[in-house]
C-alpha positions as CSV (number, residue, x, y, z in Angstrom):
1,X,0.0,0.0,0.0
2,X,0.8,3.7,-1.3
3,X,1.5,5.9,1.5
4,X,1.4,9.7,2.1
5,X,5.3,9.5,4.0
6,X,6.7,7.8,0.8
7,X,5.1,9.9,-1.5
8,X,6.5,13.1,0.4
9,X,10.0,11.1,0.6
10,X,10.3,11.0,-3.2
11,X,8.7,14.9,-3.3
12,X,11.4,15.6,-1.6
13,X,13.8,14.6,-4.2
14,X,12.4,16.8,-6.7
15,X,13.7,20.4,-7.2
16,X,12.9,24.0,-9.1
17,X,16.2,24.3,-10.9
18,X,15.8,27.9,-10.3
19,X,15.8,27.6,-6.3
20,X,17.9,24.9,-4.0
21,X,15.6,23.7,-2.1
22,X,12.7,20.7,-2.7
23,X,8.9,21.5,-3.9
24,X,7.8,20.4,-0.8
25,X,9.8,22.7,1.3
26,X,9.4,25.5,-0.5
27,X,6.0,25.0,0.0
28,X,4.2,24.2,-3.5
29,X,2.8,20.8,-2.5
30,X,-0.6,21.5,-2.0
31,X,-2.2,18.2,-1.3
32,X,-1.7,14.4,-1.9
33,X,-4.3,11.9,-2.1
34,X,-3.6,8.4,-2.8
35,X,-6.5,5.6,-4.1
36,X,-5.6,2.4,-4.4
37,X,-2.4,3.0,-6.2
38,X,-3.4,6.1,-7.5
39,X,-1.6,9.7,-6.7
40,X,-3.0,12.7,-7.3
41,X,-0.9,15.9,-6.1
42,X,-2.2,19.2,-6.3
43,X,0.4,21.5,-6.5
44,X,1.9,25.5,-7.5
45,X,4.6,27.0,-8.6
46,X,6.4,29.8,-7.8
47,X,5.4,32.1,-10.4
48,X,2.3,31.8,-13.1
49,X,4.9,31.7,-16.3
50,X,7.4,29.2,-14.7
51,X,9.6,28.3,-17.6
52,X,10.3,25.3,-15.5
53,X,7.0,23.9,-15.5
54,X,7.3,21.3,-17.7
55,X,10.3,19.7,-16.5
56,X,9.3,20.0,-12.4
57,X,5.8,18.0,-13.8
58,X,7.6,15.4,-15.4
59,X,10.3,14.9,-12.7
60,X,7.0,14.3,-10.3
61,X,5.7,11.9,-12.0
62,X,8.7,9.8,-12.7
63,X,9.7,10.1,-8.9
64,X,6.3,9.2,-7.9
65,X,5.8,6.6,-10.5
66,X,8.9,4.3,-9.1
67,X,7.6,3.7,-5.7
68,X,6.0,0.5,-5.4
69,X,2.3,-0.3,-6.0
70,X,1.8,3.4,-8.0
71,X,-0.1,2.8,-10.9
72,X,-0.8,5.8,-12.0
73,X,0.2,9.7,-11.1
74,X,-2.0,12.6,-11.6
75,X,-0.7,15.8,-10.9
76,X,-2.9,19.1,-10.6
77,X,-1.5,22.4,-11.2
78,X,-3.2,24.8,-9.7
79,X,-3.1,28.5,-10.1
80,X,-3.4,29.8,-6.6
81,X,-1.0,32.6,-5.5
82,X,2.3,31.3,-4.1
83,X,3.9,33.2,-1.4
84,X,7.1,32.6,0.9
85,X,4.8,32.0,3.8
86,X,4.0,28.7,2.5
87,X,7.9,27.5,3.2
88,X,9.0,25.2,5.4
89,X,11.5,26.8,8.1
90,X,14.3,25.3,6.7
91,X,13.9,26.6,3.0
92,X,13.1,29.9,4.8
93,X,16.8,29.7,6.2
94,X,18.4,28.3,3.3
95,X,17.0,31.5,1.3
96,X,18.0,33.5,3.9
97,X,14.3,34.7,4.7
């Protein structure tokens, strides 16, 4: 069985190129929700136009995809304003926020 701990785990391999520190840190990991080997991850970036978009989607999905018993990976981008306040303290200090 899926879980939401290993799903994090592997989120937390995944990067913006643009800024050191992981999506789920820097606080665009809006929700996970797992179903029967299903992931669906609602998540933001840091800006609207992200020229990075493509490449942080796919790098989800293949992340996701290799832990066991995932069949499939949905992932929803949403369009809802991302702002500092949604990072973790320890992207906050690694910014130097």
């Amino acid at each position: 069985m899926v879980t939401k701990a290993q799903v994090l785990a592997e989120l937390k391999k995944c990067f913006d190129p643009e800024v050191p520190v992981n999506i789920v840190d820097l606080g665009l990991i809006y929700d996970v929700k797992i179903n029967e080997g299903n992931v669906k991850i609602k998540m933001g970036l840091t800006s609207p136009g992200c020229p990075m978009q493509s490449f942080i989607v796919d790098d989800v999905k293949n992340k996701i995809l290799k832990i066991k018993g995932v069949k499939r990976v949905d992932v929803d981008l949403v369009l809802e304003p991302w702002s500092p306040d949604r990072m973790s303290k320890k992207a906050k200090k690694k910014l130097g926020w």
